[in-house]
MARMIGU-884682 format. One record per residue: residue in one letter; x, y, z of N, C-alpha, C in turn. Coordinates in steps of 0.02 Angstrom, whole numbers, plus 50000, padded with zeros to 5 digits. Layout:
<recs>
AXYZXYZXYZ
...
</recs>
This chain:
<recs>
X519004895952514518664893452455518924896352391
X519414899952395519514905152342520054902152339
X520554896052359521184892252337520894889252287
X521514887352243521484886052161521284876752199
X520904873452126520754867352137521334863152106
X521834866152086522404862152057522904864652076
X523594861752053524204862752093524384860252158
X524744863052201525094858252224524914862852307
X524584867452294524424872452375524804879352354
X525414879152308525834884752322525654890352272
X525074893452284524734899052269525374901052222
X525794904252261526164909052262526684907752202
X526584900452171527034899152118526654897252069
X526214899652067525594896751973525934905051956
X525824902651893526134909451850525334913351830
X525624917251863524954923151828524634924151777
X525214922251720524734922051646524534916551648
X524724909251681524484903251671523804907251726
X523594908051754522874910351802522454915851758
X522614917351722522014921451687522234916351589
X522654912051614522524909451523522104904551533
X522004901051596521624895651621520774897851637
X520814902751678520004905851673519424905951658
X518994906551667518544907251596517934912551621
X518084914551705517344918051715517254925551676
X517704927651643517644933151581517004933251555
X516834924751529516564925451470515894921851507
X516144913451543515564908351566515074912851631
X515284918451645514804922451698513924920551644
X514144923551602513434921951565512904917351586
X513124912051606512814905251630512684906951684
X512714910351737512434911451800511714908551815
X511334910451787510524907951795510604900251779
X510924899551748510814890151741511134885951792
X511724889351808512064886051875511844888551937
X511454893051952510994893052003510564886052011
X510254888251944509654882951949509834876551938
X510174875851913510464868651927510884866351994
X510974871752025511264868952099510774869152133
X510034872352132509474873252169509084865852151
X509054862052106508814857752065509284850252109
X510084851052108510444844752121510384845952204
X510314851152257510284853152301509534849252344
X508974850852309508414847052322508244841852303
X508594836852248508904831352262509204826952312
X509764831452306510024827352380509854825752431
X509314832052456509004831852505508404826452533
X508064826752469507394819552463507824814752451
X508544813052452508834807452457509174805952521
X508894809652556509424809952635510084810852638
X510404814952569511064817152593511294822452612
X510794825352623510794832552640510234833052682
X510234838752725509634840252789509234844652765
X508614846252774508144851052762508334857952763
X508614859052813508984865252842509554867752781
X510234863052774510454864552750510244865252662
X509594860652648509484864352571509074870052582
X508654873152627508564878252626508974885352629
X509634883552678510084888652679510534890652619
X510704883852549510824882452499510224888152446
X509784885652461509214889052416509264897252409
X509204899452502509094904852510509664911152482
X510334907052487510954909352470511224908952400
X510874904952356510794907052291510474910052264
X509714912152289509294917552258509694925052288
X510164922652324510174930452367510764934452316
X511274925452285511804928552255511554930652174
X511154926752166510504927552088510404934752096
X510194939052149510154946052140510644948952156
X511054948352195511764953652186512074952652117
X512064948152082512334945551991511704951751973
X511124953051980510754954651919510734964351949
X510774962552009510824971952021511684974452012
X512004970751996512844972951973513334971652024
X512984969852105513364970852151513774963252149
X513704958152121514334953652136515024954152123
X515574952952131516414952952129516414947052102
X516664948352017516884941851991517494941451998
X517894937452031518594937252029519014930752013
X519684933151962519964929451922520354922151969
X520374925652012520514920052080519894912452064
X519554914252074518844908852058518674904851982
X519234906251959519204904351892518514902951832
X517984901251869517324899151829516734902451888
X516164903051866515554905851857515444900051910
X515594892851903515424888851967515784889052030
X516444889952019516824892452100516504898052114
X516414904252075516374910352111515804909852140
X515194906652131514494907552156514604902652223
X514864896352194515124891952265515584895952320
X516114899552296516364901452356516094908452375
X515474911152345515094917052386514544912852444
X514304907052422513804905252434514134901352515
X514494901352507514964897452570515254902952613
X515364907352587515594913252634514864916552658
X514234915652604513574917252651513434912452717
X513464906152689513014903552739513494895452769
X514034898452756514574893252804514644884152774
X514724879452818514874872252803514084867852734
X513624872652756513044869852708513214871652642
X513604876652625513664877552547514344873152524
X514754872152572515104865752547514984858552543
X514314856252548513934849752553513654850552488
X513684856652443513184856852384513414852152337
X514214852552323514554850052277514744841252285
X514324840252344514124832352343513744829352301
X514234821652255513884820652207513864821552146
X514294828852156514304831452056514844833252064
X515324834651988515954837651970515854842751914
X516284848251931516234854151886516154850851807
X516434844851810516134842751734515674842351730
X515134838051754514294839851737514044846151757
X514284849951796514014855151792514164861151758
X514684859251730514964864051651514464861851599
X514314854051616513804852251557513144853751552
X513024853551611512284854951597511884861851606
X512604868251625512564875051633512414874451538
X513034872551513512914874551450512254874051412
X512374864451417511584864451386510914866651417
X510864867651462510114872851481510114880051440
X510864883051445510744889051397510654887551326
X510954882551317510964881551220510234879851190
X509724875251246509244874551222508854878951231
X508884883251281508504890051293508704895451233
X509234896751216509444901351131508754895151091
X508994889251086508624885051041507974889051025
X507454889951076507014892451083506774900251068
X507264904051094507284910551080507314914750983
X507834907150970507904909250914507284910750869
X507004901550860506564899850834505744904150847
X505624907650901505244913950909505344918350847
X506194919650873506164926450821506084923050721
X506174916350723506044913250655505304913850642
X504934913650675504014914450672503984919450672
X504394925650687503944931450687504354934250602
X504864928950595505254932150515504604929250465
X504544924550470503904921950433503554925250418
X503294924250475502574930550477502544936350444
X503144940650457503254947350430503354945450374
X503814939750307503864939650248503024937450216
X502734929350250502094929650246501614936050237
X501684939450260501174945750272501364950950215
X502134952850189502204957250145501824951850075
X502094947550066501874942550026501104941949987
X500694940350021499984941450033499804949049987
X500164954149990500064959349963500324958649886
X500694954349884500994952749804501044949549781
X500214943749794500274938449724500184940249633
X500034946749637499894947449580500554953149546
X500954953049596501524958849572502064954949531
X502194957949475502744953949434503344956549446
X503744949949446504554951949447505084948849389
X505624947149379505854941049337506034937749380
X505904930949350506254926649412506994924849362
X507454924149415508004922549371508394916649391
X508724912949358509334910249367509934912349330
X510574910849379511254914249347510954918949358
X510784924449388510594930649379510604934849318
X510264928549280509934930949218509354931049207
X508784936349161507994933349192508174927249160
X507654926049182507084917749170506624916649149
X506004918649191505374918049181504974923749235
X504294927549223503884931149268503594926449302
X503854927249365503624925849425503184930249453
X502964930349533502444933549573502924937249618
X503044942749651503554945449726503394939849776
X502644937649775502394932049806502844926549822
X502704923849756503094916949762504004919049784
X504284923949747504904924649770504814926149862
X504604928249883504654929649960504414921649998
X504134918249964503914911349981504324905849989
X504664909749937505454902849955505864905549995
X506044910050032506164913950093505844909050156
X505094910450153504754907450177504954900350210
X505074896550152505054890450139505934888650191
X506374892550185506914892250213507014892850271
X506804898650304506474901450352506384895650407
X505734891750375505414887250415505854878850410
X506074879450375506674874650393507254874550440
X507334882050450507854881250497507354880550551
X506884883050558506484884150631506444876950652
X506364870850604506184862650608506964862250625
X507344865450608508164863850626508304863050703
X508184870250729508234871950787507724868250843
X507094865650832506614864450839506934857650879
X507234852050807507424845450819507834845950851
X508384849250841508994849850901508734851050975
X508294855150995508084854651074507714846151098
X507294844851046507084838751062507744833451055
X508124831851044508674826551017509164829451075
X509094835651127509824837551172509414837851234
X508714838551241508394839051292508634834851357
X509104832851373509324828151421509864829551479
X509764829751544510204832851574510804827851604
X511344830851585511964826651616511834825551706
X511834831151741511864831851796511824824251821
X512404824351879512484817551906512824814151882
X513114815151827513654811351781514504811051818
X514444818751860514954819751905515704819051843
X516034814751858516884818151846516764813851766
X516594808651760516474804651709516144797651700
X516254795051782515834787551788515294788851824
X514954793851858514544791051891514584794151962
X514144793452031514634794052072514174788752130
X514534785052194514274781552231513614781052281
X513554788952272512984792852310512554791252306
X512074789852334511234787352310510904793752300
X511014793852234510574801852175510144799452150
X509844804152141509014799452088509244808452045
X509544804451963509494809651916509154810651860
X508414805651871507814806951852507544812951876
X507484812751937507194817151970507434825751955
X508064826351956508454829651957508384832151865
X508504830151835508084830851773507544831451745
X506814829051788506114831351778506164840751810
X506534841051859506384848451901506794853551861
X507344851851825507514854151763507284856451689
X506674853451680506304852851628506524848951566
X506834844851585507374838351540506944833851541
X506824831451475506564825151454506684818451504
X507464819151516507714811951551508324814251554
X508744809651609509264808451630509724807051562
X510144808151552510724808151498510764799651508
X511244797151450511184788951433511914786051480
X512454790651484513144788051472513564794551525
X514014792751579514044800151609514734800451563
X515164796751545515714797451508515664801851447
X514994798351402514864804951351514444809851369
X514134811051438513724815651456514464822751475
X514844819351489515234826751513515514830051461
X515684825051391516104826051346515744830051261
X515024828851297514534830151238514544835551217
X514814838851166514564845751139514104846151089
X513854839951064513624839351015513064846751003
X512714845551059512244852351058512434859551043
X513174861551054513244865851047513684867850972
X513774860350943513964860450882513404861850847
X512714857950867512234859150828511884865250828
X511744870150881511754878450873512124881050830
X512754880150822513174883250762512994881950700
X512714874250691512664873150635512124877550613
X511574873550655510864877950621511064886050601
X511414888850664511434894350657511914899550586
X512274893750569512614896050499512124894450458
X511594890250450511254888350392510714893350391
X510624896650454509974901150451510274908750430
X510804907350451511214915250426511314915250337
X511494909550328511624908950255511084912150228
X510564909150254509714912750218509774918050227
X509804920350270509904929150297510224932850244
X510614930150233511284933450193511044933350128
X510764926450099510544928850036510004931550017
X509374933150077508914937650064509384945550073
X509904947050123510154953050108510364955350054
X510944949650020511044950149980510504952149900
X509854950849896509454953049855509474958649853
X509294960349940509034968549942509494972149939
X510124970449933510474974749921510544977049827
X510614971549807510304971749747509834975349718
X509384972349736508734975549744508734983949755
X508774987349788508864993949802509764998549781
X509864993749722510304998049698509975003449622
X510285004949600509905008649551509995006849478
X510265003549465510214997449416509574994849413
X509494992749477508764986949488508184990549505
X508354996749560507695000149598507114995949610
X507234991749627506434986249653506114988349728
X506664990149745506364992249848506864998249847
X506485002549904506965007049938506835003550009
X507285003450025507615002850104507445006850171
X507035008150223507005013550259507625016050281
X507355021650282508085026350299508305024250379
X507805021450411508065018850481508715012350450
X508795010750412509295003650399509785006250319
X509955011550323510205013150291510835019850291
X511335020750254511615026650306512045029650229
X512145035550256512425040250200513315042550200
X513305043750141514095045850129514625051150163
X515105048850196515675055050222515695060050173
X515725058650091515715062650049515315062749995
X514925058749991514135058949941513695057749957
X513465065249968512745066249992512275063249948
X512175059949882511635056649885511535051149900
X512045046249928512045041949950511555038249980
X511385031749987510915028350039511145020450037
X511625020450075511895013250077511495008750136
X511465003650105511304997550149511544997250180
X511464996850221512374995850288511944989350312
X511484989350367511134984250393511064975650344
X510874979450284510974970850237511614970850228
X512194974250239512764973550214513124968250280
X513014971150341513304968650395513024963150400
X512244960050393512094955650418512374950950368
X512634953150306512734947350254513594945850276
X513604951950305514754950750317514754945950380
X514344946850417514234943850507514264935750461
X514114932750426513834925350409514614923050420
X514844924350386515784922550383515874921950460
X515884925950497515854924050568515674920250598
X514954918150605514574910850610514914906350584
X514934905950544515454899450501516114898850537
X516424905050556516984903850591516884901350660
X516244902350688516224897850775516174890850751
X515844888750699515754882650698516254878250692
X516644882250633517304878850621517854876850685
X517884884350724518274882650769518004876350841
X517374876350846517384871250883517174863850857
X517144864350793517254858650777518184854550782
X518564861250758519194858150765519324855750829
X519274861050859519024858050939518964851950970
X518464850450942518234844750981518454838950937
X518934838150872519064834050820519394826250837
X520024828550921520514823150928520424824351005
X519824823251043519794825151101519644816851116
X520024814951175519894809151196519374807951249
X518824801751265518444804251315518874805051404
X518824806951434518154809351435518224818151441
X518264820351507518454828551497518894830451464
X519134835251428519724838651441519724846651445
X520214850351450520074855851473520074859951410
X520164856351348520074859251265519194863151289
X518844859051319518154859351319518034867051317
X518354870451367518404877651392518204883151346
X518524879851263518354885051205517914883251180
X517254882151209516494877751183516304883451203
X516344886151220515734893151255515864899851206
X516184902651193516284908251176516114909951106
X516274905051039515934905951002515334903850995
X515024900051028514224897751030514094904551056
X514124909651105513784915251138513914921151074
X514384920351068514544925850984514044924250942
X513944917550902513654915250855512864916350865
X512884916550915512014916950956511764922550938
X512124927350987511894934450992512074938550918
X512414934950865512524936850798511834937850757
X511534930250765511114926150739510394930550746
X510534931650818509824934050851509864944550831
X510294945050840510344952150818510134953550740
X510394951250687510264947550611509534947050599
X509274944250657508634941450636508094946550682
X508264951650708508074956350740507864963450685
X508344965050666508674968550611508204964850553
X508064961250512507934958250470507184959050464
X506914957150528506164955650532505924965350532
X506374968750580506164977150564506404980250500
X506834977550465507024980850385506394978950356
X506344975250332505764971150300505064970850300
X504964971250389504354975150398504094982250381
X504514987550388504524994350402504104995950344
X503705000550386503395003050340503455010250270
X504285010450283504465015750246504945011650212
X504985003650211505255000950161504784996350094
X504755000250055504315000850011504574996349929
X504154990149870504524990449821504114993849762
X504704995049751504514997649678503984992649603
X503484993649622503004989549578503074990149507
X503194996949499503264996549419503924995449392
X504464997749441505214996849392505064988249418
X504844983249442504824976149432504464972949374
X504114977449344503574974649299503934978149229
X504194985249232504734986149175505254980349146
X505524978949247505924974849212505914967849187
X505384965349203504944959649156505054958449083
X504874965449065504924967048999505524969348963
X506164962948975506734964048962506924957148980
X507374954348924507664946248926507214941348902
X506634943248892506084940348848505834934748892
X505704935848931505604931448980505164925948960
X504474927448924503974920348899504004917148845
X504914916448856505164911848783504794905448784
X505034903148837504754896048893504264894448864
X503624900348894502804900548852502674897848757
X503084905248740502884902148680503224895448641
X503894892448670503884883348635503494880748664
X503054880248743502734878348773501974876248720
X501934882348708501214884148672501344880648614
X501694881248578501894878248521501924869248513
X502224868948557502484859248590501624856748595
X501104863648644500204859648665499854859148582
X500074862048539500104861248466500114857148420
X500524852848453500854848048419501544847148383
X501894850848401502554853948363503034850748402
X503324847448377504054843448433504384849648464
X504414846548523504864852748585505474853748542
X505984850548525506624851948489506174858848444
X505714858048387505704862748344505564868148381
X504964867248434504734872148461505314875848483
X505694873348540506244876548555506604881348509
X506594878448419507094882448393506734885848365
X506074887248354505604892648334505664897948358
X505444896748438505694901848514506124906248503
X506704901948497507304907248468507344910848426
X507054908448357507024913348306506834920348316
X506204917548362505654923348363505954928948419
X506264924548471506774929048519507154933248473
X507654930648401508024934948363507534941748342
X507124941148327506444943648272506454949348330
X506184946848394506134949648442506624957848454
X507374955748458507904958548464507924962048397
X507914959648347508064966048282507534971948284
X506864969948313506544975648318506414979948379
X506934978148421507004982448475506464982448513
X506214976848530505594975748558505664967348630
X505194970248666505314964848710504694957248686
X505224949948683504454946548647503684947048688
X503734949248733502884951048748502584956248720
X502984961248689502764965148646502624964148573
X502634958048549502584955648471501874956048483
X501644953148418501004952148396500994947548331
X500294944648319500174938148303500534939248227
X500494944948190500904944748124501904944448130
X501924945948188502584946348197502854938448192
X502404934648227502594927548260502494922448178
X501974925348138501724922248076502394924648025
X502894928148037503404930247982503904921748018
X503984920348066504404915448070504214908448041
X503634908248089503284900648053502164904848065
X502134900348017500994904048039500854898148075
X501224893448087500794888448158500964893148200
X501294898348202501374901548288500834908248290
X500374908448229500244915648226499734917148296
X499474911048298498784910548360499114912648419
X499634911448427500144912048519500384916348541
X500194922148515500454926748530500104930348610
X499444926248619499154926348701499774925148760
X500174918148723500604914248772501114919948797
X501224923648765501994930848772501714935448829
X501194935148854501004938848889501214938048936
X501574945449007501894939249082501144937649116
X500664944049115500444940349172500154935149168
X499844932049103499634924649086500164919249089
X500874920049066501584916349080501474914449155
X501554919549203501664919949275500884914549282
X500274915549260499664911849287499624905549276
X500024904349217499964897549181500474893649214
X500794893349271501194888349299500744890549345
X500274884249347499864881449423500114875749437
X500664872349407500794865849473500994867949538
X500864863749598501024865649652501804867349673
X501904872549699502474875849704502564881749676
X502184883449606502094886049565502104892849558
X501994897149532502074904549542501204907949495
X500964904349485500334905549466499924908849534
X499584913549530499224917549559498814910749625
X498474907149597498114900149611498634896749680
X499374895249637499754889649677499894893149729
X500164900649711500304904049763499924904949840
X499204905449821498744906449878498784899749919
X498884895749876498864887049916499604885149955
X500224888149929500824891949965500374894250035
X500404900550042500264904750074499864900650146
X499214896750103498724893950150498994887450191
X499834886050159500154879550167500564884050246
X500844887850239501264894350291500694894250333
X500034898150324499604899050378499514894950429
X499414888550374499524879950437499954880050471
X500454879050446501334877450477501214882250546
X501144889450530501124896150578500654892350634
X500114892250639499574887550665499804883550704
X500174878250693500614873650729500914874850769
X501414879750757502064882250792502134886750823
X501794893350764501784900450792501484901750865
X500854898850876500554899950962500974898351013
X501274892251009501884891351073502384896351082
X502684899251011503274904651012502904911051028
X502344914451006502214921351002502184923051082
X502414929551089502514931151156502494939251155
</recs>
C-alpha cells in the first residue's frame, strides 16, 4: 500500500526530490480528524447501500478510531513514502485490518476527499474564529460602557476634529468587529456543502446516496457539480479574505495603541504582560504585541494573494496546482486566531489602563468646537459661509491669545462680531461631544443606543459562540 499511485511501478527511478517536492503530508497531516471522519461518514454509506458488508464497515470504523489515537498520543509514522494524510491513514488502516480497508476507497477519489478534508476544516476555523470575534466585542463593548462620558479628539488626517466619547471611538471597533463576524458567518453558510462522492471529477457509477453522506457530515447538502466540487477553493479563498479584512481591523486598532501609549499622546499604558523593554534603554516599554499583530497583516494578505494566483489559470477540473491551497490558509488561520487572542487579553487586562486626563487635555488643543460655534451661529440665522468665516476669525483670536477656543468667553467672541457674544456655551467639549445626538452619534444619548444596538447583535449570536 505504500507503492506510489503514479508512475510507471519503478519505485526505484522517481527522483527523490521529485518524492518529497510532490508530498504534502508535512503540512496536510493537520486534516487528520476530517479524513477520518469523512471516511467513517463515506464508509457507512456504502454500507446502507449494499456495497460494503456490515463487518467490513465495522472493521473500517474500528481501525480508524484506533489510528485517530495513535495520531493524537504521537505514536503514528508519517512517512514521505505515503505522500498525503489520505494514503498514510489508508495504508495504516489496511495493514490493521487487511482486504476491508481497501474497499474504503470505493466510490471516491483523493480529489473529493482532498475536498472535503479541506472544507470541513475551513468551516470549522469559520467558526472558531468568529467565537473569538464575540468575545473581541464583548471585551471592547464592556471597556466602552465605562466611557461614554470620557473625552477624546476625534480626528481626521490625524488631525483633531471634533470631542468625541472613548465610547463612541471603541464603537466603531465594535462596529468592524461585527462585520467581519457576518463575514465569516456567511461564508460557512454559502460553503456548507460536501463534495464527497464527486470522486475524480464526474461522478462515479456506484449506487451512493451523497445526501446521506452529507447530512452525517453536518453539511447542508450534497455539493451541485462534482467537476466544480473537486476544483472549488472558493472557501478557502474566502477564509483569507475575511481573514485579511479582520486583520486589517486588528492592525488599525493596534496601530492606535500604539499611538496611543506613546508619550507624545499618553492616552493608555499597555500592560506590562504585552509589552517588552530595551537591550539598552531601560526606560523603555515597547509595544511589541500591537507591533507584531499589526506586521503579521502583510502576511495574511500574502496567503491570499498567493492562492489566488493560484488558482487564476487553473483549468477544470483537478490539478495538482491545488496542493498549495493548504498551507497558507493554515498560516493565515492560526495568524488570525493568535492576533485575536492577544488582542482580546491586551485590551482586556486589567493593568491596561487610559489615561483620562491627558485625553481630555488633549481636547483642549486644535480647537476642536470650531464646528459648534458656526453651528451655533448658522441656528442664529447667520449664513453657514459667514458663520464658517467668523469660526475662523475667532479660531485666529483664539491662537493670538494662547488659548484653546473652549477657553474664550462671551467678550472674547463679541470683539469679532456681538451676534456671537451669546455662544460662547457652544465652545464647550463636553456640550460639543452631547450635542451630536443623531444616531451614530457621539452624544452621551446616541452612544447608549450604540451600545444597546451591540447588546442585541451579542444576544443573537453571542449564545451559540460562548463556550
Amino acid at each position: 500500500m505504500s507503492a506510489k499511485l503514479w508512475g510507471d511501478g519503478g519505485e526505484e527511478n522517481v527522483s527523490k526530490l521529485l518524492e518529497e517536492f510532490n508530498a504534502s503530508i508535512g503540512f496536510d497531516r493537520a486534516l487528520y480528524k476530517e479524513d477520518i471522519e469523512g471516511s467513517i461518514a463515506h464508509a457507512e454509506m456504502l454500507q446502507k447501500q449494499g456495497i460494503i458488508d456490515a463487518n467490513d464497515l465495522q472493521a473500517i470504523r474500528s481501525g480508524l478510531e484506533q489510528i485517530k489515537g495513535e495520531i493524537e498520543r504521537g505514536e503514528f509514522e508519517f512517512k514521505i513514502a505515503d505522500e498525503d494524510i489520505h494514503m498514510a491513514i489508508e495504508t495504516r488502516l489496511t495493514a490493521l485490518i487487511g482486504d476491508a480497508g481497501k474497499r474504503l476507497h470505493t466510490a471516491r477519489s483523493r480529489n473529493d476527499q482532498v475536498a472535503l478534508d479541506f472544507r470541513l476544516w475551513t468551516l470549522r476555523q469559520n467558526a472558531a474564529i468568529n467565537a473569538l470575534l464575540i468575545k473581541l466585542v464583548k471585551t471592547a463593548l464592556t471597556i466602552a460602557k465605562d466611557h461614554t462620558k470620557t473625552l477624546i479628539p476625534g480626528y481626521t488626517h490625524l488631525q483633531h476634529a471634533q470631542p468625541i466619547s472613548l465610547a463612541h471611538h471603541l464603537l466603531a471597533y465594535c462596529a468592524m468587529f461585527m462585520r467581519d463576524f457576518e463575514r465569516f458567518d456567511s461564508s460557512y453558510v454559502r460553503n456548507n456543502f460536501s463534495p464527497l462522492g464527486s470522486a475524480a471529477l464526474a461522478g462515479t457509477p456506484h449506487n451512493i446516496d451523497r445526501a446521506a453522506a452529507a447530512k452525517a457530515l453536518g453539511f447542508e447538502r450534497a455539493t451541485l457539480n462534482a467537476a466544480d466540487s473537486v476544483s472549488d477553493r472558493d472557501f478557502a479563498l474566502e477564509i483569507l479574505f475575511n481573514a485579511s479584512v479582520a486583520q486589517t481591523h486588528l492592525s488599525r486598532l493596534c496601530e492606535e495603541l500604539i499611538i496611543w501609549s506613546s508619550s507624545e499622546f499618553g492616552f493608555i499604558r499597555i500592560s506590562d504582560r504585552f509589552t517588552t523593554g530595551s537591550s539598552i534603554m531601560p526606560q523603555k516599554r515597547n509595544p511589541d504585541a500591537a507591533e507584531l499583530i499589526r506586521g503579521k497583516t502583510g502576511r495574511i494578505f500574502g496567503d491570499l494573494i498567493g492562492l489566488l494566483t493560484v488558482m487564476k489559470g487553473l483549468p477544470l477540473a483537478y490539478n495538482k496546482d491545488l496542493q498549495e491551497d493548504k498551507e497558507g490558509v493554515f498560516d493565515a488561520v492560526k495568524t488570525l486566531k493568535d492576533s485575536l487572542k492577544i488582542t482580546i487579553e491586551m485590551i482586556g487586562d486589567k493593568e491596561t489602563k487610559f489615561n483620562v486626563n491627558n485625553m481630555r487635555a488633549a481636547c483642549q488643543k486644535g480647537h476642536l468646537t470650531a464646528t459648534d460655534l458656526a453651528d451655533a451661529a448658522t441656528r442664529k440665522g447667520i449664513a453657514f459661509r459667514e458663520a464658517h468665516h467668523l469660526a475662523r476669525k475667532v479660531v485666529a483670536l483664539a491662537d493670538q491669545k494662547g488659548l484653546d477656543l473652549s477657553e474664550l468667553n462671551a467678550a472674547d467672541l463679541a470683539q469679532i462680531d456681538e451676534r456671537l457674544s451669546d455662544l460662547a456655551p457652544s465652545l464647550d467639549l463636553f456640550a460639543s461631544m452631547n450635542a451630536r445626538k443623531s444616531e451614530g452619534g457621539t452624544a452621551q444619548s446616541a452612544v447608549l443606543e450604540q451600545i444597546q444596538k451591540v447588546e442585541n447583535w451579542l444576544a443573537v449570536f453571542g449564545e451559540v459562540y460562548d463556550s
